[in-house]
C-alpha positions in Angstrom: 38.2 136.5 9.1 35.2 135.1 10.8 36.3 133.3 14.0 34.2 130.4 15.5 34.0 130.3 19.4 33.0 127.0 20.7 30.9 127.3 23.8 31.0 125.2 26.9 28.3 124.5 28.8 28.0 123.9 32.6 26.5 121.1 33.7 24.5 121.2 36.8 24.0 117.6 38.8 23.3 116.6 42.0 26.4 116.5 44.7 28.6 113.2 43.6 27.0 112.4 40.6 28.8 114.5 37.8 31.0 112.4 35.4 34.8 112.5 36.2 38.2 110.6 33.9 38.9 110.0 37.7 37.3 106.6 38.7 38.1 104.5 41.8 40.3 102.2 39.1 42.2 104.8 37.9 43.0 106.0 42.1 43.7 102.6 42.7 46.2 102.0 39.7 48.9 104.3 41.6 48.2 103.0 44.9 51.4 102.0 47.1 54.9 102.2 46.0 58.0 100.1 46.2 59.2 98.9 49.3 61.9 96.9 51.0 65.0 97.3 48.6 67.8 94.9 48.7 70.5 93.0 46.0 71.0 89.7 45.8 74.0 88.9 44.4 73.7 91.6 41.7 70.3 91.9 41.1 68.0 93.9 42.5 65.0 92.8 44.1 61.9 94.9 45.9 58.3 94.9 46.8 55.9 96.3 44.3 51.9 97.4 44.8 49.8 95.0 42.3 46.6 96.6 42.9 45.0 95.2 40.0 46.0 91.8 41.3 44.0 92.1 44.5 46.2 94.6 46.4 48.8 92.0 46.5 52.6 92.8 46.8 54.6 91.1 44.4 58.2 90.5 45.1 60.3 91.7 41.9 63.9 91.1 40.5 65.8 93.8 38.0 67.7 91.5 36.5 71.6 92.2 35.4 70.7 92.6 32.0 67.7 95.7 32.8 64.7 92.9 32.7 62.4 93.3 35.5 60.9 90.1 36.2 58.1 89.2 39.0 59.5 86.2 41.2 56.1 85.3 42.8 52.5 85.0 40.4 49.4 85.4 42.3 48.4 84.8 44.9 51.5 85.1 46.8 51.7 88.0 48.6 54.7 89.4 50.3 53.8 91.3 53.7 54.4 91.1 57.1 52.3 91.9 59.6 55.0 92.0 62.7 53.7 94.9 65.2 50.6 96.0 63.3 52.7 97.8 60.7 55.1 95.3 59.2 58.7 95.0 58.8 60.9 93.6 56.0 59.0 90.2 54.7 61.6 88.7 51.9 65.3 87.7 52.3 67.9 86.0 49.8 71.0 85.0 49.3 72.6 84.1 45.7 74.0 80.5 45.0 77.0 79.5 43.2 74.4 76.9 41.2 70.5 76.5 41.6 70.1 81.0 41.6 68.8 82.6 44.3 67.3 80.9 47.7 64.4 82.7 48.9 62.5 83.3 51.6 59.5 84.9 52.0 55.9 86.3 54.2 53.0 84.9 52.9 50.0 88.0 54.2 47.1 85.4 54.3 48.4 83.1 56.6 51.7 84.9 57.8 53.8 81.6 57.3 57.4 81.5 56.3 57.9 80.3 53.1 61.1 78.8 51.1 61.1 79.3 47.3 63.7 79.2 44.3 62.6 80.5 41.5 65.1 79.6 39.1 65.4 76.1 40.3 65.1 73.5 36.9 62.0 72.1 38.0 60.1 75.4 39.0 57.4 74.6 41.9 55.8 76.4 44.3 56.7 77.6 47.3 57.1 75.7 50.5 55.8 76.4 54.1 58.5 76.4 56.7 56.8 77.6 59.6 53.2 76.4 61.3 50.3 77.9 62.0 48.9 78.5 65.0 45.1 78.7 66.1 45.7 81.1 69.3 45.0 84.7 69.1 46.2 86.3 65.5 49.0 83.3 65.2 52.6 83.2 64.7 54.0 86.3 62.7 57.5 86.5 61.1 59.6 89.3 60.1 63.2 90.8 59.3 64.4 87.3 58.1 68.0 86.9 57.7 69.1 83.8 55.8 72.2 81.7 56.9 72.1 78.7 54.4 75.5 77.3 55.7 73.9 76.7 59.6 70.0 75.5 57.5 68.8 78.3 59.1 66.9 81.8 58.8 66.8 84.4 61.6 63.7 86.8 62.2 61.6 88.0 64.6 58.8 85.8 65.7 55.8 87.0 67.3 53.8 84.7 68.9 50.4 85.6 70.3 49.3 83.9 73.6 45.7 84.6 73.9 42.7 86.3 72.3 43.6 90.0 73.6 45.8 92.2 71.3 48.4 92.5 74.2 48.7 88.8 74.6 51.9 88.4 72.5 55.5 87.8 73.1 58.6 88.6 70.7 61.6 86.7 70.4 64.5 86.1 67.9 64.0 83.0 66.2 65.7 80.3 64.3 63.6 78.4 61.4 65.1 75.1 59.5 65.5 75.8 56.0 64.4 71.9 55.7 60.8 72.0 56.5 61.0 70.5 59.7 59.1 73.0 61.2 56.2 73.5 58.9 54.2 71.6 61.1 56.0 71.7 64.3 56.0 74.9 66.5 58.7 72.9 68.9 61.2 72.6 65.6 61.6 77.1 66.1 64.8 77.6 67.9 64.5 80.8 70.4 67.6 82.9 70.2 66.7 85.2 72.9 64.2 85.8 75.7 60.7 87.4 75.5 62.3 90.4 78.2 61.6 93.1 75.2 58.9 93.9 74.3 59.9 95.1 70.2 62.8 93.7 68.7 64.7 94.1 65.4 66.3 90.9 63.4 69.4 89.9 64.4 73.0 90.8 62.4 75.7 88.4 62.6 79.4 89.7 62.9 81.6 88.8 60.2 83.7 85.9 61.9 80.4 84.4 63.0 81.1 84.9 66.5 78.3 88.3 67.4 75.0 88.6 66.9 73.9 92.3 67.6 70.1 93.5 67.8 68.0 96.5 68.6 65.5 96.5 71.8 63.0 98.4 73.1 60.1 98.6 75.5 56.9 100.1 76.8 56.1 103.4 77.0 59.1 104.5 74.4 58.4 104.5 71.4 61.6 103.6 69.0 62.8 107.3 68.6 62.9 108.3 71.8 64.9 105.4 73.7 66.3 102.1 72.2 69.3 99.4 73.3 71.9 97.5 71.4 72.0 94.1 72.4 74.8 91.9 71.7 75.6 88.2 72.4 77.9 85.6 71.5 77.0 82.8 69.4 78.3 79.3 70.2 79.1 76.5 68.2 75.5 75.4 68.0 74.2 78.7 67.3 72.8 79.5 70.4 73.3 83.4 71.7 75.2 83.4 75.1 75.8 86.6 77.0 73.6 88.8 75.8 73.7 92.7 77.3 73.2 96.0 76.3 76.2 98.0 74.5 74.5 101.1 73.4 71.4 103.3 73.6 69.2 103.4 76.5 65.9 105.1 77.6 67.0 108.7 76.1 69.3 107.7 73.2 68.0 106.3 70.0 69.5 103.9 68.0 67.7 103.8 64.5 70.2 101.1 62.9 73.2 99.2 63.0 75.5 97.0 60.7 78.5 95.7 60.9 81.9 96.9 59.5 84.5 94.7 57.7 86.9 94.4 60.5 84.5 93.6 63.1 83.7 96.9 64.8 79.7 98.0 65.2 78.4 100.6 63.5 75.5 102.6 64.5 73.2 105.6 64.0 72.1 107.2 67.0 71.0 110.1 68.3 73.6 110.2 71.4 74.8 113.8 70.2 71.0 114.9 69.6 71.6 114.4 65.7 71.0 110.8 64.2 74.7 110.2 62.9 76.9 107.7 62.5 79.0 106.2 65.3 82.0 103.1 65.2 82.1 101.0 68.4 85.3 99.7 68.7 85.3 95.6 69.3 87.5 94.4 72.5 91.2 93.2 72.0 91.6 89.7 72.0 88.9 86.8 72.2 87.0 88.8 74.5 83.3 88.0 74.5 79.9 90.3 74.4 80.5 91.4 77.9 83.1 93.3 77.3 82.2 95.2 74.1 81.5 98.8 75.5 83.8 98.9 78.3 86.3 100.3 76.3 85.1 103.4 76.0 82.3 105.6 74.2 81.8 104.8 70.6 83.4 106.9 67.8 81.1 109.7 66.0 81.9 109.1 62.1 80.0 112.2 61.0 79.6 114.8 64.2 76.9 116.8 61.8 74.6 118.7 63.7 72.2 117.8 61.4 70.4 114.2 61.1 72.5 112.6 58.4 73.6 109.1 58.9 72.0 108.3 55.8 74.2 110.2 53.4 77.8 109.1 55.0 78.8 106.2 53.0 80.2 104.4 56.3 78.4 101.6 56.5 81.2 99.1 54.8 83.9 101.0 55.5 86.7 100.1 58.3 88.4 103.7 58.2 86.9 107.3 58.6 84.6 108.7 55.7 84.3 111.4 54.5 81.5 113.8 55.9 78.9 115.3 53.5 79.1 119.1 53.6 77.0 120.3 56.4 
């Protein structure tokens, strides 16, 4: 049986100019990957690389019934650029009528912007913060949406001058109304510029606590951060505000609160990032009390990193550890 050998034959060309299936479309079709996960109601909604759409990221719902839908067409872009690398650009909340309330980072201009995408008549987005001609602006991030005070939380930075050191951070409270979309003095401060890097804020359960993560020059955020904590009056305005954990060798990655009012966090206290419960004050006692009652409660003492496999973080009692 005669057998037919096909030959191949090398092709010699100068350095970079030899054809390749691999094209600079084809690299940039898997660039990026999905980013800042979160449900609303119970859908599930994320960031997704559109690089055939500019490089844009698209904010997308997966929709109860398996449908993936995009909640933003071009040109909107969802991206923060909060401390050079970003932070979490979108929050919403579910509605018992008019679906979802959203709020979102435009990257072009960096403004806050109020959308609904299943509202009746459609339309597009709407600014809710300025902008601002100093230095790089006024940058948002971290939003946390609180449609029953009009408001949304987040981290503002506000640049004060041409240099790329000329900026101050705050916590900051935008009207969900507008008001503010042309009006730098309408942004309510929640705190003081003393830190230099801040995290969003996270509101207690009752209301009453608002609890946020600080830190400053020269650490960087795993070597030393602080819990801040601070009552919030009637008006909304923190009061009181102190440190209740961490400190300049004890990192504090992230916290949330638990059902029944007590702080959870993950730190590094032990040398491990694990999960610890800090116990809230008896009585009506305020923010400046909250850590005098003694050292907070490890949930997992691993000693291993694993505060993100304990399932703690809704939970009032004491998981259960993963095997370690």
């Amino acid at each position: 049986m005669q057998q037919t050998v096909q030959q191949q034959t090398a092709v010699t060309a100068p350095y970079g100019a030899w054809s390749s299936p691999v094209d600079a479309a084809l690299v940039a079709s898997y660039d990026g990957h999905p980013e800042y996960v979160g449900t609303v109601g119970e859908e599930v909604w994320w960031t997704a690389p559109r690089p055939g759409e500019g490089g844009r990221r698209a904010l997308v719902r997966r929709r109860t019934d398996g449908a993936e839908v995009t909640v933003l067409a071009p040109p909107w872009n969802v991206r923060s650029k909060v401390m050079g690398y970003g932070g979490m650009p979108w929050a919403a909340v579910d509605r018992a009528s008019g679906g979802p309330l959203v709020v979102f980072v435009h990257f072009a201009d960096q403004r806050l912007y109020l959308h609904e995408p299943d509202a009746p008549a459609g339309g597009a987005p709407r600014p809710l913060t300025p902008l601002s001609a100093v230095g790089e602006g006024l940058r948002w991030a971290d939003p946390v949406l609180h449609p029953e005070r009009g408001e949304v939380w987040c981290v503002l930075e506000e640049f004060t001058g041409a240099g790329p050191t000329d900026v101050r951070r705050v916590i900051a409270a935008v009207p969900l109304d507008g008001s503010a979309a042309e009006d730098r003095a309408a942004v309510r401060e929640l705190t003081d510029d003393r830190h230099r890097f801040l995290t969003g804020p996270r509101l207690s359960p009752d209301g009453r606590r608002a609890a946020w993560i600080a830190w400053d020059h020269p650490r960087m955020p795993w070597d030393g951060t602080e819990v801040m904590l601070a009552d919030v009056a009637e008006d909304g305005s923190f009061t009181g505000a102190r440190a209740v954990l961490g400190g300049p060798d004890e990192s504090v990655a992230q916290i949330e609160w638990a059902e029944d009012g007590a702080l959870l966090a993950a730190t590094d206290r032990t040398g491990w990032w694990n999960l610890h419960r800090l116990e809230p004050p008896e009585g009506a006692a305020g923010a400046r009390e909250w850590g005098r009652t003694g050292p907070p409660v490890a949930l997992c003492p691993a000693r291993r990193s694993s505060a993100g496999r304990c399932g703690s973080w809704a939970t009032a009692g004491s998981p259960r550890c993963p095997a370690v």
